[in-house]
C-alpha positions in Angstrom: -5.2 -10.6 13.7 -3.1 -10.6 10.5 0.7 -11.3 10.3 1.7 -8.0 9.4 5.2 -9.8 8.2 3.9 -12.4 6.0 1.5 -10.2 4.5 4.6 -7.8 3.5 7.0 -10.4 2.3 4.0 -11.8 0.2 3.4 -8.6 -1.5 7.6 -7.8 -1.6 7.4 -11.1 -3.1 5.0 -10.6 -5.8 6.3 -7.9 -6.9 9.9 -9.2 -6.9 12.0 -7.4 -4.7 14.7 -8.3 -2.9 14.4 -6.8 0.4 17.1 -5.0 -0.1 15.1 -3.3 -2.7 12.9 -2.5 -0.4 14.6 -1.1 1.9 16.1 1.6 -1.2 12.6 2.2 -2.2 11.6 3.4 1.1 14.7 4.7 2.8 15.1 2.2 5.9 17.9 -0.4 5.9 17.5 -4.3 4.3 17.6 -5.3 8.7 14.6 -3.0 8.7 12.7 -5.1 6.2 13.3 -8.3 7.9 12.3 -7.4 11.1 8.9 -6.1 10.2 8.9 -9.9 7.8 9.5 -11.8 11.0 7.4 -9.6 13.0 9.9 -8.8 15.9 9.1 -5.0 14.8 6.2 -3.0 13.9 7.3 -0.2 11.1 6.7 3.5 12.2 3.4 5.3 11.1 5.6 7.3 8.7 7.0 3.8 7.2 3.8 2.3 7.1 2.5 4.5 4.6 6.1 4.8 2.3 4.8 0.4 2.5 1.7 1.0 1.1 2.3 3.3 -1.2 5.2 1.3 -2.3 2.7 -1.6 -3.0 -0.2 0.3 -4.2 -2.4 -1.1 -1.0 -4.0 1.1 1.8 -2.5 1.2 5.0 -5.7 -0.1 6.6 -5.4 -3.6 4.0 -1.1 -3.8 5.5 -2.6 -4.1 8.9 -5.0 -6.2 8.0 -8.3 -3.8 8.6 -9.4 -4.4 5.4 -9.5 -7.2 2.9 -9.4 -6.0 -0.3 -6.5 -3.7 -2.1 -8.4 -0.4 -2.6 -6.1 2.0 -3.6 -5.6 3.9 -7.0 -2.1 5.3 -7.4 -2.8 8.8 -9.5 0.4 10.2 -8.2 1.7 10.7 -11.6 -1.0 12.0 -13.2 -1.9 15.7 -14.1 -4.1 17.4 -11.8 -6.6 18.0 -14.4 -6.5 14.0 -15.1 -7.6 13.1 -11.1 -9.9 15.8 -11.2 -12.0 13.7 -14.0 -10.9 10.3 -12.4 -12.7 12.1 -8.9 -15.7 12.9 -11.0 -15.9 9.6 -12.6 -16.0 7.8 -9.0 -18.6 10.4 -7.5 -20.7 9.7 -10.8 -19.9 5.6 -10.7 -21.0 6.3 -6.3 -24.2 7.9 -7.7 -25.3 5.3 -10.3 -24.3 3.2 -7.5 -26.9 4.3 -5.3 -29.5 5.0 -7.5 -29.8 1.4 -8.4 
């Protein structure tokens, strides 16, 4: 199984937060941050996936179920702008298919 905590204060510390940061970002408290670090605490469902989208990862790659970082943050995009990312990926799924 993965270390939940090391994997979060890797990607806190890539991306060069403090964990106090953190903590602001999501709305929990710096103690919070370093619990779930040294893994004596699991974060809530709820704060799991204010983590991922924090980091731009799936909650699925925080708790290790997945290996890869396969998320695509469109949250400030234009509707009309994810519709034509959506069709892009169901035509890139197609070609994808078809080969």
């Amino acid at each position: 199984m993965v270390d939940f905590g090391a994997k979060l204060k890797k990607l806190r510390m890539d991306a060069g937060m403090t964990q106090q940061q953190l903590a602001d970002k999501i709305w929990v408290t710096k103690t919070s941050i370093s619990y779930y670090e040294l893994s004596d605490r699991m974060p809530s469902p709820e704060v799991l996936v204010k983590l991922a989208a924090a980091f731009h990862v799936t909650t699925d790659y925080l708790l290790g179920l997945e290996d890869e970082k396969k998320y695509l943050d469109v949250s400030d995009l234009p509707a009309e702008d994810i519709a034509l990312l959506e069709q892009m990926v169901d035509r890139l799924r197609k070609l994808r298919r078809d080969e």
